[in-house]
N, C-alpha and C positions, 0 to 999 in steps of 0.2 A: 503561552497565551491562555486566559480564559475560554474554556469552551463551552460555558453558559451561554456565553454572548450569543454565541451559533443557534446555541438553542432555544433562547429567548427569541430571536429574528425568527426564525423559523416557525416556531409555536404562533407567535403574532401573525405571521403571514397567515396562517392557514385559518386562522379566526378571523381574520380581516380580509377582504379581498381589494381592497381600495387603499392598498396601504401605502401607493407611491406617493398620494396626494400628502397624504402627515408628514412625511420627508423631504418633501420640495422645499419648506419654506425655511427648514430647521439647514437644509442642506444650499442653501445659498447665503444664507446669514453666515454661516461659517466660512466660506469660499470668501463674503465680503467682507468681513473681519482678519479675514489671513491675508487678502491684500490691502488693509490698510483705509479700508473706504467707508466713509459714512453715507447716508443711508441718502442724504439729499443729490449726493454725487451718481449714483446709482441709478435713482428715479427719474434725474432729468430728464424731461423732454418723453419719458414713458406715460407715469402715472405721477397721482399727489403722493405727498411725503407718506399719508395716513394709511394711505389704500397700499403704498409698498410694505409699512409697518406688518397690517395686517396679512401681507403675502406670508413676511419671514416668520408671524406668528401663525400660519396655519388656519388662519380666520375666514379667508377666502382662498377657492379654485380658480384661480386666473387663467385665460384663455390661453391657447396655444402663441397666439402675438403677441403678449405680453410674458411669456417665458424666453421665447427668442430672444427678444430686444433686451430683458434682463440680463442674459447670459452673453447677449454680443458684449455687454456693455462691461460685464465681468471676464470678455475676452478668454471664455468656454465653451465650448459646443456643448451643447445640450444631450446631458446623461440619459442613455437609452428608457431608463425605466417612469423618465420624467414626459416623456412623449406619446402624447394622444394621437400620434398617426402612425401605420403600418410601413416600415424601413423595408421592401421586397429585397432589396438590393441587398443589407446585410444579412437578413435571412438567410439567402444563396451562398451567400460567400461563409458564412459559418456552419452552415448547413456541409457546402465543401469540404470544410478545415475537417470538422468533426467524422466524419464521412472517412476522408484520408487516415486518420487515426483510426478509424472502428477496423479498416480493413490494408493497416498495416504497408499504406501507400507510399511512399516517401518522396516521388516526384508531385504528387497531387499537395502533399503535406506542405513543401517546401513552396509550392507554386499561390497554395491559396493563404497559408502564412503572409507570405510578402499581400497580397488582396488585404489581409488582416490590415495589417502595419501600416497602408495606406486610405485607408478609409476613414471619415471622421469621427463618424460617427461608432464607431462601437468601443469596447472596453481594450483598448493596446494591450495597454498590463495583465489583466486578465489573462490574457490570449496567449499573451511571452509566457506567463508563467506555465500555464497548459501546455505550451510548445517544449518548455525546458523541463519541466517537469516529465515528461511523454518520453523525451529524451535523454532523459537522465543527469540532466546538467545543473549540477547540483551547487555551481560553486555563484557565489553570492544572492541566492535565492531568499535567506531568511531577510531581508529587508526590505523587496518586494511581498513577500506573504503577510510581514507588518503593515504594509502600506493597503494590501487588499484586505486583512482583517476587520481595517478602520474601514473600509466602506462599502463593507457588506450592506449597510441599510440601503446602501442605494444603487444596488446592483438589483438587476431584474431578477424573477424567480426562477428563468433559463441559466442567468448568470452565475446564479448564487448555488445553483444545481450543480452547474458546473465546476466551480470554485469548491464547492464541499467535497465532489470528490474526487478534485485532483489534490487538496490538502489532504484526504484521504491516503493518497497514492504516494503524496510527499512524504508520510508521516509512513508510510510500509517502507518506501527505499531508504528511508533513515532508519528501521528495525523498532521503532516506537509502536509496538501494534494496538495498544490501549487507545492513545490518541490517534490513530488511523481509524479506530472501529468506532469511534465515541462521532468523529466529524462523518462519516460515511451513512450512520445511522440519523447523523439529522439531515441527509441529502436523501436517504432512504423515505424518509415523510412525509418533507417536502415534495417528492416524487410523486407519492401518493396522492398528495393534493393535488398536484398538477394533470394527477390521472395520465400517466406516461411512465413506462418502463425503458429504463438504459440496462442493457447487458452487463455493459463493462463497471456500474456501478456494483449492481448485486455480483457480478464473478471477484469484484476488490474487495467487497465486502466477505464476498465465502473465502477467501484467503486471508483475508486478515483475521477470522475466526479459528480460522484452519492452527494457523501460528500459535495461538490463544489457546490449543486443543480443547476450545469450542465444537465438537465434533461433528452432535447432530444437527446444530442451527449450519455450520459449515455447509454438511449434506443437501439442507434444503435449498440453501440458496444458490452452491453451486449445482445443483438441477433445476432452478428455474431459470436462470443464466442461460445454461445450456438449450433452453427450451427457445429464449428469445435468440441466440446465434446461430440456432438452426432453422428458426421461420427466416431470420434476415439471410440466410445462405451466406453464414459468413463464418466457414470451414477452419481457419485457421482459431479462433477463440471459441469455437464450438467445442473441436477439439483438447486446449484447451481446460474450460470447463468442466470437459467431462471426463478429464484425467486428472481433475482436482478429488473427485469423489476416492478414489483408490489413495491417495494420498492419508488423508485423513482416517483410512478404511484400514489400510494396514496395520493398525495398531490392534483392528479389533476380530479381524474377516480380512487376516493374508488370502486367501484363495478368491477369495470376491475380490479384490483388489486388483490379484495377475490377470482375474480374464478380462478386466475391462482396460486394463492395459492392453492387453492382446486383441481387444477391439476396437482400441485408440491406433497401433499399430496398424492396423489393417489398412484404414483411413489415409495416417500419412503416408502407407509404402507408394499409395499410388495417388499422391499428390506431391509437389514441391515444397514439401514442409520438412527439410532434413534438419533444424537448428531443434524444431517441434520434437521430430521424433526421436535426435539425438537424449535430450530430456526423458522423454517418459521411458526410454530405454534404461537408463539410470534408473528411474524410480523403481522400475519392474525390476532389475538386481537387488534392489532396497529390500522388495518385497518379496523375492526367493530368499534374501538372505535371513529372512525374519520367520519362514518357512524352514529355514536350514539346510535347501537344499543349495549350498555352498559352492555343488559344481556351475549350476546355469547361472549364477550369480557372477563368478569369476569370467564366464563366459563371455557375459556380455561387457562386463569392463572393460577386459580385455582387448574385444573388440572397439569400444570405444577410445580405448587408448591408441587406436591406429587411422582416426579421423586428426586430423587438421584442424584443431580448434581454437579459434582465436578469443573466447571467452576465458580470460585466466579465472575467474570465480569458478566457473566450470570444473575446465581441466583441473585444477586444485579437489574440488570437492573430487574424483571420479580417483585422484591418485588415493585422497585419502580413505574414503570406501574400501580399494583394494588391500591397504596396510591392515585398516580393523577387520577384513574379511580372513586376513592371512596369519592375524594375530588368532580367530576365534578358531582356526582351527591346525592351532600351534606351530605354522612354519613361520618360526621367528625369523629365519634368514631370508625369507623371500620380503616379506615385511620391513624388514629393517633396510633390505635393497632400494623399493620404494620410499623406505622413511630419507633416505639419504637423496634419494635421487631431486626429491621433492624439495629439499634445503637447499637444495643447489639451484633450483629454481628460482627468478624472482617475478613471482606472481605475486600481483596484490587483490589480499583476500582479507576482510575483516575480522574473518577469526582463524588468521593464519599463525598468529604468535601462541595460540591457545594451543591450538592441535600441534603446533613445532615442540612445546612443551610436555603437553598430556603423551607424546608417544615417545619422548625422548622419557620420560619417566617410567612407561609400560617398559620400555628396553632398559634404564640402567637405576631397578626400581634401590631407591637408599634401606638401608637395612636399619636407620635410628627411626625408632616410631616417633620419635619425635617431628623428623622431617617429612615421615609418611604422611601425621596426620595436620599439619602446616598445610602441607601441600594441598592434601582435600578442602580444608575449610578456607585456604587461601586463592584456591586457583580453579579448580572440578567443579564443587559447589555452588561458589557464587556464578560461574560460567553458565551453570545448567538452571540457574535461578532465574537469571537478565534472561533469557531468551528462550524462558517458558518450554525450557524442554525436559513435561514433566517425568516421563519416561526414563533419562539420562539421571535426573537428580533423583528419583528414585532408585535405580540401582547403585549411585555415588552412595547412598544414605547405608543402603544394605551392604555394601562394599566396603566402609567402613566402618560396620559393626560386626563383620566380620574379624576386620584386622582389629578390634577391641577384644573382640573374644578370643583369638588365639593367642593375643598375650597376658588374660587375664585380668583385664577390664572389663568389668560385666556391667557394671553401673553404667560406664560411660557409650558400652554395646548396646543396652536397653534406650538408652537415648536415642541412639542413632535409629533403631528401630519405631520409635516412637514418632519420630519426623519424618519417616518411612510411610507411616499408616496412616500420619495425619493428609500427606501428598495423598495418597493411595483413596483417602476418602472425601475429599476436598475435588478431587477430578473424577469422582465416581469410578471409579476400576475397582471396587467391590461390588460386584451383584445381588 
């Protein structure tokens, strides 16, 4: 999809404030052309042919009883954004939905969805997509998000807020983060316009920069995140939040990173947030492991390998942690224990065939450089390219300029090294 268009709507809203009205007339011409009606069929018994013309041309603002009557007559209910009188009712009820969502409710979610689905007046579509979206339900969604793209103009600027950054949040669980952060950023100004901060928009936003190893914009936004989930007292995306920062922290300030894991931790021990703190437990192994200190790293895996976890994404990421933890400090046979134990599993993980591969390589590495370096440029490389992990493709680069140089390829060493420094100065890790 074009994401001009987004920004085009967007930019316009905020220069215009009256923008429904330019939309109304453009926006029923089209609805009376898609069913087939001309325009005297339409008018009857409303207005003259002339005064309808100039509706669908934008020339006049018609009364609130003359959009009704138009729209009964086009056998529509009347688009929230096209209405000069205040709906309390959906107010409440979306005010509900959204509510249930911010605080991770699932009987309220379920309860004020169906309220959604039943009411006429507001956007259905919209609402399913944010519901499946929220949800993770991902299987025929891109035709729905066609169909909301097309009418964006005529979604309200609550709507359209909303719409941005659940496309946002569509375009992160499908691993796109360029177009997560491009649609999130025009919900971010729209926002601004509208003089209103959403949490969950700026924390999707500092994670999809996060990914991006955007580091410092990351930082600021997931602290001001955190700043609106602790005025709303709402503990679980607080924390959260503010275990995104050590995330991003670790690449530069391991030590700053464990202690605010260690004060994320504090948080969930003595709340009901064991799925929360099983996560940042993981993280904080990440981040002793990048410290080197290898024993409390193992530790906590460990221990996590002895929870009940029904997340296979999860459980897969925590086996494969322990194999590279066990590989960096050369017990190939514990390593190769889990490499096996893990195949035997059927977890589904999107980058399960990658790492079934990368470590079945580390254990039976081929000795033709040939297939050595196939293997890089075919499978390491391009892996650590798609998914912006500039870290990984920087050590692949120096990894294989190593094994250029111990067989006497300098030229081809010096390359590697060159697309080394270019990464290296491209995400700023030279000081």
């Amino acid at each position: 999809m074009n994401t001009s268009i987004s920004e085009r709507i967007v930019l316009y809203r905020i220069k215009h404030q009256n923008y429904q009205t330019n939309f109304l007339g453009e926006y029923i011409k089209k609805e009376r052309i898609r069913q087939g009606l001309k325009q005297e069929l339409v008018c009857r018994g409303i207005c003259s042919v002339s005064y309808y013309s100039r509706i669908e041309n934008n020339k006049v603002n018609p009364s609130d009883t003359y959009i009704n009557k138009i729209f009964k007559k086009l056998n529509k209910p009347v688009p929230c954004c096209f209405k000069n009188d205040y709906d309390e009712e959906s107010s409440r009820i979306i005010k509900m939905f959204l509510d249930a969502l911010d605080f991770r409710n699932k009987v309220q979610m379920e309860k004020s969805f169906a309220l959604v689905l039943g009411h006429e007046n507001l956007n259905k579509r919209l609402y399913e997509f944010i519901y499946k979206v929220y949800n993770k339900n991902m299987i025929d969604l891109e035709n729905l998000v066609k169909v909301l793209y097309a009418e964006q103009n005529y979604m309200t600027n609550e709507e359209l807020l909303l719409f941005l950054e659940y496309l946002g949040l569509y375009y992160i669980i499908k691993r796109e983060f360029i177009l997560a952060t491009k649609y999130l950023q025009y919900g971010l100004l729209l926002q601004k316009h509208m003089q209103i901060e959403r949490g969950s928009l700026l924390f999707r936003y500092a994670y999809a920069l996060a990914k991006l190893n955007q580091s410092h914009l990351s930082i600021v936004y997931s602290l001001k995140a955190s700043e609106i989930y602790q005025r709303d007292h709402n503990l679980y995306y607080y924390v959260c939040a503010r275990s995104l920062n050590p995330e991003v922290l670790i690449k530069l300030l391991p030590e700053r990173a464990v202690s605010i894991y260690q004060e994320c931790l504090k948080i969930t021990s003595c709340s009901n947030l064991q799925e929360l703190e099983m996560q940042i437990k993981f993280n904080l192994s990440q981040a002793y492991k990048r410290l080197r200190d290898y024993q409390n790293s193992e530790k906590i895996l460990k221990e996590l390998t002895s929870y009940i976890i029904e997340d296979q994404h999860f459980a897969f990421n925590i086996y494969i942690e322990l194999i590279d933890l066990y590989l960096k400090v050369n017990n190939v046979e514990t390593a190769r224990y889990y490499y096996e134990f893990v195949t035997k599993k059927d977890w589904h993980h999107p980058e399960r065939d990658f790492y079934l591969k990368y470590y079945n390589y580390q254990f039976n590495k081929p000795k033709s450089l040939n297939e050595i370096v196939k293997f890089y440029n075919t499978t390491i490389i391009p892996f650590f390219c798609n998914n912006y992990n500039q870290d990984m493709l920087i050590k692949s680069y120096v990894e294989l300029a190593n094994i250029y140089e111990a067989n006497g390829y300098y030229q081809e060493c010096l390359e590697q090294y060159k697309r080394a420094w270019e990464c290296m100065r491209n995400e700023n890790k030279i000081f």
